[in-house]
C-alpha positions in Angstrom: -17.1 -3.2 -34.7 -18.9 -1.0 -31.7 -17.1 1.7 -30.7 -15.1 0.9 -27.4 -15.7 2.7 -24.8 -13.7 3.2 -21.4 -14.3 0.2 -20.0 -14.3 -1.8 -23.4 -11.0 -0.2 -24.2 -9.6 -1.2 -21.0 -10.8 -4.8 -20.8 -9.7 -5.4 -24.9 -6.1 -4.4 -23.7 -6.2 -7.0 -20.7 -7.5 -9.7 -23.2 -5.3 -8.6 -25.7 -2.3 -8.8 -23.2 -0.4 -12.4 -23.7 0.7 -14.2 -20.5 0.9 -17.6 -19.6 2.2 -18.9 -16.1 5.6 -17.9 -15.1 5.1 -15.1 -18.6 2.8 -12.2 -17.0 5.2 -8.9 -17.6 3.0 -7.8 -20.6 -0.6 -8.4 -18.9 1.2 -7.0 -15.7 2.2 -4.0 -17.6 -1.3 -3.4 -19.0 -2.8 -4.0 -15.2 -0.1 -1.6 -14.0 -1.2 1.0 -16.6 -4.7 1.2 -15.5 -4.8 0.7 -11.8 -1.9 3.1 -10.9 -3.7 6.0 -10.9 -6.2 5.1 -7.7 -3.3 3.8 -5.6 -1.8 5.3 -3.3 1.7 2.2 -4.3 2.1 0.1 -6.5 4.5 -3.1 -6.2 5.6 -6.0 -7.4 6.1 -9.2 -4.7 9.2 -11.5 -5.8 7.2 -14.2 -8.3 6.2 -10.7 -10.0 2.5 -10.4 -8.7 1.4 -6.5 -8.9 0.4 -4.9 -5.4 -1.9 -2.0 -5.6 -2.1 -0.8 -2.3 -4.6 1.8 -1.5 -4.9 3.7 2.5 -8.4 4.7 3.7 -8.3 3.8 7.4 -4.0 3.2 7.8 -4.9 1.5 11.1 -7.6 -0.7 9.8 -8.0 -4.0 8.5 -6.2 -5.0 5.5 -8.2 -6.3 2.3 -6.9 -8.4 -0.4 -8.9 -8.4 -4.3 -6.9 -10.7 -6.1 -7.1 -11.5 -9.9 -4.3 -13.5 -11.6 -2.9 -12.5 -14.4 -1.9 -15.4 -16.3 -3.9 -17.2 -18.9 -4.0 -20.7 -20.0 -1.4 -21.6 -23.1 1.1 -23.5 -24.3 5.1 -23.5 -24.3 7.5 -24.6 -26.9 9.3 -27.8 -25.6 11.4 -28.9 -29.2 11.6 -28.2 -32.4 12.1 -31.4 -34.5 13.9 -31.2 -37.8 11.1 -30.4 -40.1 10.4 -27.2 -38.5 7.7 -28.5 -36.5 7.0 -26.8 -32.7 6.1 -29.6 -29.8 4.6 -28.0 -26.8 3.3 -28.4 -23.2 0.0 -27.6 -22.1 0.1 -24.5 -19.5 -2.7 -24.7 -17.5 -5.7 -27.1 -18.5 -6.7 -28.0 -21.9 -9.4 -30.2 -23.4 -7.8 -31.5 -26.2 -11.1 -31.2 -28.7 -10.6 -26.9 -28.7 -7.4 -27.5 -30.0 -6.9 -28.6 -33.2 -7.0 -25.9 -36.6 -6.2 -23.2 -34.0 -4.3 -20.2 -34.3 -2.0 -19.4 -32.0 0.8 -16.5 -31.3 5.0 -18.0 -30.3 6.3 -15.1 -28.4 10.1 -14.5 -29.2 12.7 -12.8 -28.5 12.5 -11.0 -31.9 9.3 -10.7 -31.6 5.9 -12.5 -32.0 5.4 -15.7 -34.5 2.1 -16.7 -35.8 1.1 -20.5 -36.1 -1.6 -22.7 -36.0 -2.0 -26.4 -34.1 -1.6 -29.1 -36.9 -5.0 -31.1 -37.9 -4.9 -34.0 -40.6 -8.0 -33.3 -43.2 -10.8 -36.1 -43.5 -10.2 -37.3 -46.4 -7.4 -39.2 -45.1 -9.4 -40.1 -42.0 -10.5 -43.8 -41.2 -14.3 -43.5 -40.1 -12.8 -44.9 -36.4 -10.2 -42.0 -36.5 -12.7 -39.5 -37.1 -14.9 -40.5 -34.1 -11.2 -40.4 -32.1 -10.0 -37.8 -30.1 -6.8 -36.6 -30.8 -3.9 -36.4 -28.3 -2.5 -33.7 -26.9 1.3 -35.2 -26.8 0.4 -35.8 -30.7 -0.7 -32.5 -31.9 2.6 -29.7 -33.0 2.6 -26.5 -34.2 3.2 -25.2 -37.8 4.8 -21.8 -37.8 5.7 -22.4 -41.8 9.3 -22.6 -40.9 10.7 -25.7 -43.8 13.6 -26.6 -40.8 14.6 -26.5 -37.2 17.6 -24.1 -38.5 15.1 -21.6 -40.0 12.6 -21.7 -37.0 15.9 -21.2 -34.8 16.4 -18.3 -37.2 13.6 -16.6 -36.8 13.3 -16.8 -32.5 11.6 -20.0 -31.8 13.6 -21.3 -28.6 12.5 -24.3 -26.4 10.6 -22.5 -23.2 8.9 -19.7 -25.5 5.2 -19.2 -24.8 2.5 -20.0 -27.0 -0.9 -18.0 -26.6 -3.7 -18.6 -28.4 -4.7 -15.9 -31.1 -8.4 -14.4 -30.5 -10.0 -10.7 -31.7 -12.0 -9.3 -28.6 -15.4 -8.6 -30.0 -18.7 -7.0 -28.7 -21.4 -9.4 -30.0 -24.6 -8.3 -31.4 -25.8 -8.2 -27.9 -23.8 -5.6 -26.7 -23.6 -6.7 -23.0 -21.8 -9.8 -24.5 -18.4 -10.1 -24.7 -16.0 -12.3 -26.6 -12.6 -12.6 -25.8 -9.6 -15.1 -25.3 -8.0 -14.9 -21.1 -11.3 -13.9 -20.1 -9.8 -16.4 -17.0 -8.9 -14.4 -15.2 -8.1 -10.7 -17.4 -11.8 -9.7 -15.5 -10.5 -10.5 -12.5 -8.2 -8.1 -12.8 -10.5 -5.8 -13.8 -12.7 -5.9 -11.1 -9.5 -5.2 -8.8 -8.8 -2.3 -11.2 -12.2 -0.9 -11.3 -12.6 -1.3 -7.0 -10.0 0.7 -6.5 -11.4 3.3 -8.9 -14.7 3.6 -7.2 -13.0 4.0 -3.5 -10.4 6.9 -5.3 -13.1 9.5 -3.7 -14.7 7.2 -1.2 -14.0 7.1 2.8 -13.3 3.2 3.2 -12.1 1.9 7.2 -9.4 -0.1 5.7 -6.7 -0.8 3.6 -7.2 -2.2 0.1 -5.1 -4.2 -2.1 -5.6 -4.6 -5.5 -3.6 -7.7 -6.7 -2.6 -9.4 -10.2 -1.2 -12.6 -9.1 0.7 -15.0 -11.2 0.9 -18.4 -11.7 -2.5 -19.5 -10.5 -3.2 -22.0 -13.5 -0.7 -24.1 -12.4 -1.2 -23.9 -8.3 -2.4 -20.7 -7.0 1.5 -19.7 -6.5 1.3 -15.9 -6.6 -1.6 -15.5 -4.7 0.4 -17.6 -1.9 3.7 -15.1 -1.9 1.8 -11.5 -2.9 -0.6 -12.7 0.7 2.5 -13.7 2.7 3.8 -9.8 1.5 0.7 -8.4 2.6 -0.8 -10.5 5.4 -4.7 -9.3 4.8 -7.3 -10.1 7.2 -9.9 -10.5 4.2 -9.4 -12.2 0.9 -11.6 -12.3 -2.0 -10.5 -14.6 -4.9 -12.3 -12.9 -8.7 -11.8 -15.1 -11.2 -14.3 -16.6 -13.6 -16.8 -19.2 -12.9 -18.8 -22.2 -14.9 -21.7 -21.1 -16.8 -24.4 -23.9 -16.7 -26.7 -21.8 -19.8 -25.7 -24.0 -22.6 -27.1 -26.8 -24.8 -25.8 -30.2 -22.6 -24.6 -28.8 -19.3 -27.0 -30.1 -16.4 -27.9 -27.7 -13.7 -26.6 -30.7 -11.6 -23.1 -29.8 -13.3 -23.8 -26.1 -13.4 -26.4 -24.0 -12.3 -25.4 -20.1 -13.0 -26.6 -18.4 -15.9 -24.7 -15.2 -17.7 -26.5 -12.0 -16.5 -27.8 -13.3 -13.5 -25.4 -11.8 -11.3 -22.0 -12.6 -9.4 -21.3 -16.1 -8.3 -20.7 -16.5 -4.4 -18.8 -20.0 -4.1 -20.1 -21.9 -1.2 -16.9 -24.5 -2.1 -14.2 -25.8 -4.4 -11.3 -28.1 -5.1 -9.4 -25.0 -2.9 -11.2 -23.6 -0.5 -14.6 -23.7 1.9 -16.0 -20.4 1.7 -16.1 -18.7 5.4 -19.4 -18.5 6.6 -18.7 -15.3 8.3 -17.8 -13.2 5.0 -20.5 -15.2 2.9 -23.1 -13.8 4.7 -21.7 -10.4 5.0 -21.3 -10.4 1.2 -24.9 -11.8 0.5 -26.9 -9.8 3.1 -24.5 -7.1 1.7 -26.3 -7.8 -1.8 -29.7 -7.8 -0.6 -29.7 -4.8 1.0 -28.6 -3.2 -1.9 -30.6 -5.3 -4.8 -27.7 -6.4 -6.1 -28.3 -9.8 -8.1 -26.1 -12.6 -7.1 -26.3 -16.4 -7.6 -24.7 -19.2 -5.5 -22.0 -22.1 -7.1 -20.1 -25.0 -5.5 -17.0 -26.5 -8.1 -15.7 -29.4 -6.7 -12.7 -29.2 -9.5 -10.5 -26.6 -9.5 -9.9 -23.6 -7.5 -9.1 -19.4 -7.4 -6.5 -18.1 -5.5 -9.0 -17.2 -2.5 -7.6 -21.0 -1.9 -4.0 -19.5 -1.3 -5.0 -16.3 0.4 -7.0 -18.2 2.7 -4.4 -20.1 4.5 -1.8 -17.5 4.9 0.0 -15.8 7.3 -2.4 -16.8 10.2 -5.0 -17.5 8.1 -7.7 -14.7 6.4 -11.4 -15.1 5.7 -11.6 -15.5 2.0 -14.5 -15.6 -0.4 -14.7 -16.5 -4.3 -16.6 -14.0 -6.1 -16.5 -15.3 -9.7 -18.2 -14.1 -13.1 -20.3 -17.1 -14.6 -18.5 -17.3 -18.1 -18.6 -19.3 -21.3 -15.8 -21.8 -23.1 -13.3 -20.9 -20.2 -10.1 -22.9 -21.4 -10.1 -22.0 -24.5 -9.2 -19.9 -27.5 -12.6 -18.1 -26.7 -14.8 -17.2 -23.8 -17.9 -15.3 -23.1 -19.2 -13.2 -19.9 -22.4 -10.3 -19.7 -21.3 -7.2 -18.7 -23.9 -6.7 -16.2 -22.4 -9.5 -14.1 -18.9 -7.4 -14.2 -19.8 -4.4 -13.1 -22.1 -6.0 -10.1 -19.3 -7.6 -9.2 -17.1 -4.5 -8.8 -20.2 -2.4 -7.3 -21.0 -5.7 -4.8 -17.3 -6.2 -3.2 -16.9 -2.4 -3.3 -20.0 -1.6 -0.9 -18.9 -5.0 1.3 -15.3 -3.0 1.5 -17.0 -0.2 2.7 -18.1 -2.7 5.9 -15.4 -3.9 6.6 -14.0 -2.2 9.6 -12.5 -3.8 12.4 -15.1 -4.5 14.9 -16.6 -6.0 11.6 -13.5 -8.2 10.6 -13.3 -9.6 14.0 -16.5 -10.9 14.4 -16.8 -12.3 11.1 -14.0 -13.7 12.0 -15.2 -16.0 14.8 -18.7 -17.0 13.1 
């Protein structure tokens, strides 16, 4: 395996971090671990989002980077008499990246490995094979011969399920392979943002936020906004990326490596002019590589920032990534770290006579 560095090191113990909705202490933790040191606070609001608050101008604009924290899953719903683990999707799942997976039950004493149940071919009808299997079907084999002995060993209903992936650098090394790649970068950006203002003057007041909860509704970005009411919002998450065998540009159009998506609209949010064109003519000034991206299903939590308090000019700025939604995703490096340098030197901007007439366009 390649020899992590910094920023490999950091980004393997985000993926590495399990947390599915309404479960984020342990990606949290990590977040915490990393971002503390170029902010000036750190909090939690009362869902359990972390705050990472960090002063340049105390009198200026306040500015709100928010990646979530949680990552699609699974959680334990029964355990039927055999042993066998029924569970409910967390989040959205195709049912065909299920099946012959491994996954990790996190217990209270401790972590469980299992995989999601398959039936071999042989056994298969030609018509079943061409069949989808259902997700209310499919159950989880942790071994255990009886409900008793899975009860023995932790398994309670309401345990969370995440699935089991080995972050690797791929032969390309700007290529990375990971499970929770939606969102652990976003919270990487955030982390990394407030690393390159630690030295930096900036006319504002950062946040740096790990929200929870926004597979299943953008819910923390909604309560860690109302605590900090920003005038700005930028939603980083991970986008759709339209580079593979069978997806149409009409479906997708972003490529790995090309740069930063700007989204122009989603299921959540229209993207203010104002900031869009801030951010953009931000990027050209500087030659940083962006591309555009409209996902008319599904949203980032710029959807939730956007409409609180009194409402805040929000923008999606989203990494175009691989196999999101499942055990395994991929992203380029180069598009991570133009993120982070494109929404740092837009920070920068943002003073108030800047805010306030962005504001009105």
């Amino acid at each position: 395996m390649t020899k992590l560095d910094e920023t490999l090191a950091m980004l393997k113990e985000l993926t590495d971090a399990k947390g599915i909705p309404g479960n984020e202490r342990e990606p949290r933790e990590v977040m915490n671990k990393h971002i503390a040191p170029y902010a000036d606070e750190v909090t939690t609001d009362g869902l359990g989002s972390l705050i990472a608050k960090k002063v340049g101008d105390a009198n200026g604009p306040k500015v709100m980077v928010a990646g979530h924290l949680d990552e699609v899953g699974f959680m334990i719903t029964q355990i039927d008499d055999k042993g066998f683990l029924r569970f409910q999707t967390v989040g959205g799942w195709w049912s065909q990246v299920m099946l012959a997976q491994r996954v990790t039950i996190v217990t209270r004493k401790g972590d469980l490995t299992g995989v999601i149940g398959s039936k071999p071919p042989h056994i298969l009808s030609p018509e079943a094979r061409k069949k989808p299997v259902e997700i209310k079907e499919m159950f989880i084999d942790i071994g255990a011969s009886s409900r008793d002995e899975a009860t023995e060993w932790g398994v309670r209903p309401g345990d969370m399920v995440v699935p089991y992936f080995e972050f690797t650098v791929m032969n390309n090394e700007k290529l990375l392979l990971a499970k929770a790649w939606d969102n652990r970068i976003g919270c990487a950006i955030a982390i990394d943002v407030l690393k390159q203002l630690k030295n930096e003057e900036h006319p504002n007041i950062v946040y740096g936020v790990g929200s929870v909860q926004e597979e299943v509704g953008l819910r923390g970005a909604r309560t860690s906004a109302a605590t900090i009411e920003p005038d700005i919002g930028f939603g980083v998450d991970v986008g759709i990326a339209g580079d593979t065998p069978g997806v149409s540009e009409k479906e997708a159009q972003s490529k790995m490596g090309k740069g930063p998506q700007i989204i122009l609209y989603d299921a959540s949010m229209v993207s203010h002019k104002g900031l869009r064109d801030l951010v953009t003519d931000t990027a050209d000034e500087l030659g940083i590589p962006y591309q555009f991206d409209a996902i008319a299903g599904g949203g980032t939590d710029a959807g939730s920032i956007h409409i609180s308090h009194k409402g805040a000019p929000s923008l999606a700025i989203t990494i175009a990534t691989r196999y999101i939604h499942s055990h395994a995703a991929m992203l380029h490096r180069d598009d991570y770290e133009n993120a982070v340098k494109l929404i740092v030197e837009v920070i920068k901007r943002l003073d108030r006579e800047t805010v306030d007439r962005i504001t009105l366009e």
